[in-house]
N, C-alpha and C positions, 0 to 999 in steps of 0.2 A: 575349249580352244576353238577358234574359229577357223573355219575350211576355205583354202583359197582358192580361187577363180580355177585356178589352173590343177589343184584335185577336186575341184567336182567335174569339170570336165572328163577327167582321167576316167573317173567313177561312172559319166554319167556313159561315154564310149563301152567301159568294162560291160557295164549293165547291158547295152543295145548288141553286141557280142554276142552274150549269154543269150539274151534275148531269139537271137539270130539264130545260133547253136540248136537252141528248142524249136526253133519253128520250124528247123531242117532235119532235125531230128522224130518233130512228130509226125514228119509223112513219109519214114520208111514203112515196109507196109509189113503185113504178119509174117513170118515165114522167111524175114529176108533180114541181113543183114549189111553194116559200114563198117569203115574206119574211122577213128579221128582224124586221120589226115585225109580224108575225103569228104569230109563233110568243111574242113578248114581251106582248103584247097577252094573249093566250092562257093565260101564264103570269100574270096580273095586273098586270105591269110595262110598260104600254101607252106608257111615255116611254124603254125601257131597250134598244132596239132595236140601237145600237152594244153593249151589254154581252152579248147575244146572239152578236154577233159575233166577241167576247173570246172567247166561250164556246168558239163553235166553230172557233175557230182554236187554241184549246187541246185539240179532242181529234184530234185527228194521235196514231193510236197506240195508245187507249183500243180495249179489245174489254168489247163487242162494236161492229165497227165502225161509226160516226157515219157518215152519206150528207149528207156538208155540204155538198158542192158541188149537190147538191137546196136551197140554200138561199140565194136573191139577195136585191138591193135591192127596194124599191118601184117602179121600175120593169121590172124585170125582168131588170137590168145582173148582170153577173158581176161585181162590187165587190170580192168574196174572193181573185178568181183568185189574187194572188199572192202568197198563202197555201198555194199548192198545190206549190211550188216550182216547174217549167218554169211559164211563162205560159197555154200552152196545156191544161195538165191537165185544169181545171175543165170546159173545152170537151169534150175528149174524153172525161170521165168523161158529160157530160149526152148528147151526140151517140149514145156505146156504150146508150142506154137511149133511142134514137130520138128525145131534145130536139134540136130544129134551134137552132143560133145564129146568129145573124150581129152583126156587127160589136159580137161581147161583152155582146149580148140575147137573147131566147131569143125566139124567132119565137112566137106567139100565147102569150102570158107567161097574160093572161087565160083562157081555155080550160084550160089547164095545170095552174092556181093551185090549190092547196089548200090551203083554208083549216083549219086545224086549231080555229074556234072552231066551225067547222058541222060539220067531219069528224068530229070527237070530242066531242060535245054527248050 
């Protein structure tokens, strides 16, 4: 069946999104973590905070590699985890870069946070 003008557009916006999502996503730095709604917010899409999270659950596999597990909720919960395939992944990819978690939060989230509308200003 053929694709109309008006979804590949749709598709080709979704794609440059995603696209966006990673490249703001690759320069949080070790040690630190976001939000999805901080990295959407960031991006102009200050409502689109789940579509962020599409994003990075799509790049599993993309190089240069995405550091998406650098990337929780609003409060600071590992939300993605099981995204990572075992449960535990996300944990032990933030812990391997000294994030403390506990019970699937990351211990002083605030201290941590990097904002990427003041980091990259």
């Amino acid at each position: 069946m053929k694709q109309s003008q008006k979804e590949r557009s749709r598709e080709e916006r979704t794609f440059s999104f995603f696209e966006n999502v990673w490249a703001v996503t690759r320069l949080i730095p070790k040690g630190r973590v976001t939000s999805y709604g901080a990295i959407a917010k960031y991006l102009g899409a200050a409502k689109s905070a789940r579509t962020v999270g599409y994003a990075l659950n799509a790049c599993h596999g993309h190089k240069p590699k995405v550091p998406a597990h650098r990337v929780l909720n609003r409060n600071g919960m590992l939300s993605g985890k099981h995204h990572f395939g075992a449960s535990d992944v996300m944990q032990k990819l933030l812990e391997k870069e000294s994030i403390r978690v506990e019970k699937d939060t990351v211990v002083d989230f605030k201290k941590l946070f990097w904002d990427p509308m003041k980091e990259l200003a």
